[in-house]
N, C-alpha and C positions, 0 to 999 in steps of 0.2 A: 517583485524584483525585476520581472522585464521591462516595465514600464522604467526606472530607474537607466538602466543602460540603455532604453532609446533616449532618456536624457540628454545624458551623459556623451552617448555620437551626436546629437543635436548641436550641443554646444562645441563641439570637437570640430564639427562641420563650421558652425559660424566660425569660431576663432581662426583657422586655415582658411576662411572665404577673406576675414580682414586683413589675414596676412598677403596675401595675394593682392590685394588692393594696393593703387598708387597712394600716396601720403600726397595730399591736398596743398602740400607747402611745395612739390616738385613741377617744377614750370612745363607749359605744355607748348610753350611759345616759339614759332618755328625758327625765329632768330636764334633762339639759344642752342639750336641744333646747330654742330660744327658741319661746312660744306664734307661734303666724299673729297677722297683723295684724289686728287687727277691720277688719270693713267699715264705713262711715261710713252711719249710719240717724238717722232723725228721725222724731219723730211729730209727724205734722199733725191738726190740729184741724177745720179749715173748712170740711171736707167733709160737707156739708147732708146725703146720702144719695144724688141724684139721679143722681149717677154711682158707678162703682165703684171702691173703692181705688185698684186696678190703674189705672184708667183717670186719678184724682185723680195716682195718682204719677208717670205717664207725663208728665203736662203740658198747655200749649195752646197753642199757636199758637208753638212755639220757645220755651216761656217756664214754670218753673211753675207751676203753680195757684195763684193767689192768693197768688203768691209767700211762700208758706208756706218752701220748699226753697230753699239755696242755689243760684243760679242758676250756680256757677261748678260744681258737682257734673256739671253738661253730661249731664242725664239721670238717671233713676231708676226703680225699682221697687216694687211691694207686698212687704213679706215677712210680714205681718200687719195684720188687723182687728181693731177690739174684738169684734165683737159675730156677724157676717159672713165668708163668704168673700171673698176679695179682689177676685174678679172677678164679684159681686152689688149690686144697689144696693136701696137702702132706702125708706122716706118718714122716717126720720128722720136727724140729724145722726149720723155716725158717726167713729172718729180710726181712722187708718191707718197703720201704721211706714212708711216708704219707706227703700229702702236706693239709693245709690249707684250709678252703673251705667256711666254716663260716655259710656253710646250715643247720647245728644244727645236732647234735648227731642223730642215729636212736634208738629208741627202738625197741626190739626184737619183743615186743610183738604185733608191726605193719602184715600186712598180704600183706606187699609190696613187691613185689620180687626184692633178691639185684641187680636181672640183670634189671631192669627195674630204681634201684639206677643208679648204672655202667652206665647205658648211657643215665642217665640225665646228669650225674656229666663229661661225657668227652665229 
């Protein structure tokens, strides 16, 4: 009788092993892979230099920066400068890409430091 039920899981095992398996007719060909979604970015302009990208894309007070960014994005990031790093600031005007983030605006009046933002957010 034991010998029977190790059968019996035997075959239990193969059939869940084929179930598990690709079907031979499902294309494996990287073209029929659809691209990723792009992420949603914008270049801002307004940004005098006095702050840094990073800090222009994070926001102020709940709200973005000179509402440059969608305010329904609910949050964003640096992911380029023209001229600078993203988390440097300048004496002159500089534009900034901000990408999407959706981690909500910061207000200023947090006691967070932005470097401790910057690498949550990369």
């Amino acid at each position: 009788m034991l010998y029977n039920w190790n059968v019996a899981i035997y075959f239990l095992v193969i059939k869940k092993k084929k179930e598990n398996t690709r079907d031979d007719t499902e294309s494996t060909d990287p073209k029929d892979t659809p691209p990723p979604t792009p992420k949603e970015s914008k270049i801002v302009t307004m940004n005098d230099g006095s702050v840094s990208c990073e800090r222009y894309c994070l926001g102020k007070y709940k709200k973005p920066w000179n509402n440059e960014l969608p305010e329904n994005w609910n949050g964003a990031k640096c992911v380029e400068s023209s001229t600078i790093p993203c988390t440097s600031v300048t004496k002159f005007p500089i534009n900034c890409t901000c990408e999407k983030t959706g981690l909500g605006w910061i207000d200023k009046t947090t006691g967070e430091s932005i470097m401790d933002i910057y690498h949550t957010l990369h």
